[in-house]
C-alpha positions in Angstrom: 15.9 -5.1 3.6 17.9 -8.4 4.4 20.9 -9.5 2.5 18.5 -12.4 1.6 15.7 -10.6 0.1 18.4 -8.2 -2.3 19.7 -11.7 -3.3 16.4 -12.6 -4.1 15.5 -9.7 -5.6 19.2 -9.5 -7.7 17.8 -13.0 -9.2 14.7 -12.2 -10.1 16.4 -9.1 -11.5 18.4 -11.2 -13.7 15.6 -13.8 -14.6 13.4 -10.5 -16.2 16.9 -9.3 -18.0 17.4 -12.8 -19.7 14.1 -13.8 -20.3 13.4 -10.2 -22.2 16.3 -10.4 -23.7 15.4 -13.9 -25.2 12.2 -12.4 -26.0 14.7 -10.5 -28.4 15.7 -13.0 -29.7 18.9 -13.3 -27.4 19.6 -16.7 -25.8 17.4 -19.2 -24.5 14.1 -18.4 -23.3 14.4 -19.8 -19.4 11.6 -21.9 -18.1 9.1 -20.3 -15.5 6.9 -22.6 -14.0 3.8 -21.0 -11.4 3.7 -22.9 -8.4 0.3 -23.9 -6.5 1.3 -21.3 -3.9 1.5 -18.7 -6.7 5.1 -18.5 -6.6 7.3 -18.7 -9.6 10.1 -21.3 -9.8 12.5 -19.9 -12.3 14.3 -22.9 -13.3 17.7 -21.4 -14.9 18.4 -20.4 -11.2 17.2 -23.1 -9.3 15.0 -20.0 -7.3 11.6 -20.0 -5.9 10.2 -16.5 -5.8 7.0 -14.5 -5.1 5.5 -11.4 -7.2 6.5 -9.2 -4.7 9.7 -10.2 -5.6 9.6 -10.1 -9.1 7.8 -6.8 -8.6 10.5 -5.1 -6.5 13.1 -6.3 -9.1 11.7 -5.0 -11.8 10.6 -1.6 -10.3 14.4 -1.5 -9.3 15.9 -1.9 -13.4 13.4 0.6 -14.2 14.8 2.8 -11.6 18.5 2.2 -12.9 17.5 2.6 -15.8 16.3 6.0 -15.4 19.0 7.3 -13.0 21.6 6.2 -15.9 19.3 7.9 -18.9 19.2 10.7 -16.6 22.8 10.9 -15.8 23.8 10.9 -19.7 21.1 12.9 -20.7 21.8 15.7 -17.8 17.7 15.4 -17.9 16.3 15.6 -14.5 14.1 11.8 -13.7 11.2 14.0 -13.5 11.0 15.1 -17.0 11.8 11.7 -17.9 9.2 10.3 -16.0 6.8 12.2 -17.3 7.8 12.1 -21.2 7.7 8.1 -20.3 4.3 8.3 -18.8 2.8 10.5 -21.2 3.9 7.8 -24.1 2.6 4.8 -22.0 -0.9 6.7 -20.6 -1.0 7.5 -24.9 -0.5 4.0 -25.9 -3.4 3.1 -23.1 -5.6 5.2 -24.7 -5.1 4.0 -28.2 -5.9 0.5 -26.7 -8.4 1.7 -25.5 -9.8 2.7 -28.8 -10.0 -0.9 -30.5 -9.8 -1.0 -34.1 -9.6 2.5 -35.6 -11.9 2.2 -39.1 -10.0 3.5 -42.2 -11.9 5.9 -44.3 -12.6 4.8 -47.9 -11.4 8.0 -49.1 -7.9 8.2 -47.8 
């Protein structure tokens, strides 16, 4: 990978931090605009960039993310991984479910 396309990657990285974190309630919620092209312009950095992009960078947090939770932990990724997986895959299947009916009698 070029020096360009970690720089890229870095910002995109930082866009998905701040604008989750403003989803939080943490700052200012930056402006993303989708271009005709598909790209994204992500107007707090003055930075055009693709999905791929945005993709990569977010695949690499989730990776640091996990290397650090499995560095404190002394957990190996794998098992970490999987508990992570096995919560998301659960959640899909509630989803999945719709609208659970409550029973009169509870």
């Amino acid at each position: 990978m070029t020096t360009d396309g970690r720089v890229v990657r870095l910002r995109a990285a930082i866009s998905l931090v701040g604008s989750a974190g403003a989803d939080l309630g943490w700052g200012d919620r930056p402006e993303v605009r989708v271009l005709p092209d598909g790209r994204l312009w992500l107007a707090d950095l003055e930075q055009v960039v693709s999905a791929a992009d945005v993709y990569q960078a977010a695949r690499h947090l989730i990776a640091g993310q996990l290397a650090g939770r499995s560095e404190l932990s002394g957990e190996p990724v794998s098992a970490l991984v999987g508990h992570w997986l096995v919560g998301l895959q659960t959640n899909e299947a509630m989803i999945d479910l719709g609208p659970v009916a409550q029973d009169d009698a509870a």
